[in-house]
N, C-alpha and C positions, 0 to 999 in steps of 0.2 A: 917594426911591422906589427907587432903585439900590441904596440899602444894605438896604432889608426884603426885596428876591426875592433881593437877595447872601445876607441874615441866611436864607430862607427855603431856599436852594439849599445852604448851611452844615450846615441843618439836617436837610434830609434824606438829605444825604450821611452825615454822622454817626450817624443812626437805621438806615440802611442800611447801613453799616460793625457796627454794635452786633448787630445784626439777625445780619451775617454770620457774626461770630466766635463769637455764641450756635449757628448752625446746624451750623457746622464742626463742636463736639464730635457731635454727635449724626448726620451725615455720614459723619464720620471711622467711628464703631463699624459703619456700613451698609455701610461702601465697603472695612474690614478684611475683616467679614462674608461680602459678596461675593466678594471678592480672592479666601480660603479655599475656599471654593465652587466656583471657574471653575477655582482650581489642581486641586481634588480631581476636578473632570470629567477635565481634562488628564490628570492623572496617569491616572486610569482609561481614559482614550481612547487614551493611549500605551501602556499594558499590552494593553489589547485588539487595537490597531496590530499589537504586538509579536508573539503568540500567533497570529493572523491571516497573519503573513508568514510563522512557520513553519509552520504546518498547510498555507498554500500550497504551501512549499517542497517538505516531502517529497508533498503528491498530486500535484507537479510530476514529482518524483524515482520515484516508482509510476508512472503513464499512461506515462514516458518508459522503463521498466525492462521495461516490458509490453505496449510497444506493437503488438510483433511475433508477441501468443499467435496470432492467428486466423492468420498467414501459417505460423507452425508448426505447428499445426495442421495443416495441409495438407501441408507437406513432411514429415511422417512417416509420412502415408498410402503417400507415393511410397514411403519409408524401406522400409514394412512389404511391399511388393510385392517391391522389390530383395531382401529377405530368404527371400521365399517362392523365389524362383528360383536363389537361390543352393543351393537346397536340391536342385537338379537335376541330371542326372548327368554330360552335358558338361563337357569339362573347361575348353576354349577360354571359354565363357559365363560357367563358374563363374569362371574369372582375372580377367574384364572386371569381373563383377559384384563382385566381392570388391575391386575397385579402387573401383570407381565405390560401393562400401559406405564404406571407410573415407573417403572423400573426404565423403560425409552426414555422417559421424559426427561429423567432423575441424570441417567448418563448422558444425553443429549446437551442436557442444563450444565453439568460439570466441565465440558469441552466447548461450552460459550452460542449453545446453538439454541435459540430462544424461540416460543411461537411470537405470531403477531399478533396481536388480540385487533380485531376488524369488526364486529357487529355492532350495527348503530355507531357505528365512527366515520367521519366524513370522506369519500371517495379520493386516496391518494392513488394517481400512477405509478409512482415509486415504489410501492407495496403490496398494491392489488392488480388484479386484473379482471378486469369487467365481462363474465361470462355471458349475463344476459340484465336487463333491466325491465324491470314491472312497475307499474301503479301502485302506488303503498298509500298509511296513511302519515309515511315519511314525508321530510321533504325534498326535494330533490337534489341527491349527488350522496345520498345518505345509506349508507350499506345494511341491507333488508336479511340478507342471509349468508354464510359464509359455507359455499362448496369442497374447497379444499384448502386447508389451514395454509400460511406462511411462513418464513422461519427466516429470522436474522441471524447471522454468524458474526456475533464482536460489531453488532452494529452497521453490518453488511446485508443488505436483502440478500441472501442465495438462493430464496424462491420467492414470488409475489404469491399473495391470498388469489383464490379465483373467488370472486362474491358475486352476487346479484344485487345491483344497485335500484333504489328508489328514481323512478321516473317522477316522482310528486303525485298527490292526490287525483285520484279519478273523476275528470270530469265529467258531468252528469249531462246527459243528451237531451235534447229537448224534444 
């Protein structure tokens, strides 16, 4: 009796073994198959990784470049006051202002915030903006006077020039 469950335990080891090695091939082409698959996600999901940590990097490199527009902003309102008053006739007032001017200009400069230089420069929208236009002996499109200064940040307008642009020569009525 011991030797027919031994002959019968023989035997389905054997049928199970047969069984195995038949499934293997056909395992094997499912499990390459896959392999291929999960590598090609990968590969796709480290590219993606990759393009993700730089797009982060430079909106990282932008917010931290710009972060100070709205606080400039504001300090060249003061700028544009100290300018008006230097315009005054005192002399004592005009020495103080004229310091306490180039000290704005000097920190303003160090934190990448530049004027625009516009008189007698050709009429950009980009950088000005057209308060009013007159008859010069410009020619036309050609910036006559500059109302309130401009200011790039890194190459950024953060305010347009407000100028008074040449309409071209005045023509003479008959």
């Amino acid at each position: 009796m011991e030797d027919d469950e031994t002959q019968k335990q023989e035997e389905i080891v054997s049928n199970e073994s047969e069984a195995g090695e038949a499934g293997d091939e056909g395992d094997s082409k499912v499990t390459q198959q896959a392999y291929e698959e999960l590598n090609n996600k990968y590969l796709r999901l480290a590219a993606d990784f990759e393009n993700f940590k730089r797009r982060s990097a430079r909106e990282r490199e932008q917010i931290i470049r710009f972060a100070n527009e709205q606080f400039a902003l504001q300090i060249l309102d003061i700028l544009d006051n100290f300018e008006r008053a230097l315009k005054s006739e005192d002399a004592d007032l005009k020495e103080g202002l004229s310091r306490i001017h180039k000290l704005f200009l000097s920190i303003l400069e160090r934190n990448g915030i530049t004027p625009i230089e516009c008189t007698h420069a050709r009429f950009n929208p980009n950088e000005h903006e057209a308060i009013a236009s007159i008859p010069s002996e410009h020619e036309e499109g050609i910036i006559v006077d500059e109302v309130c200064r401009g200011y790039c940040m890194h190459d950024k307008v953060i305010r347009c020039a407000k100028v008074v642009v040449s309409q071209g020569k005045e023509q003479q009525s008959e």
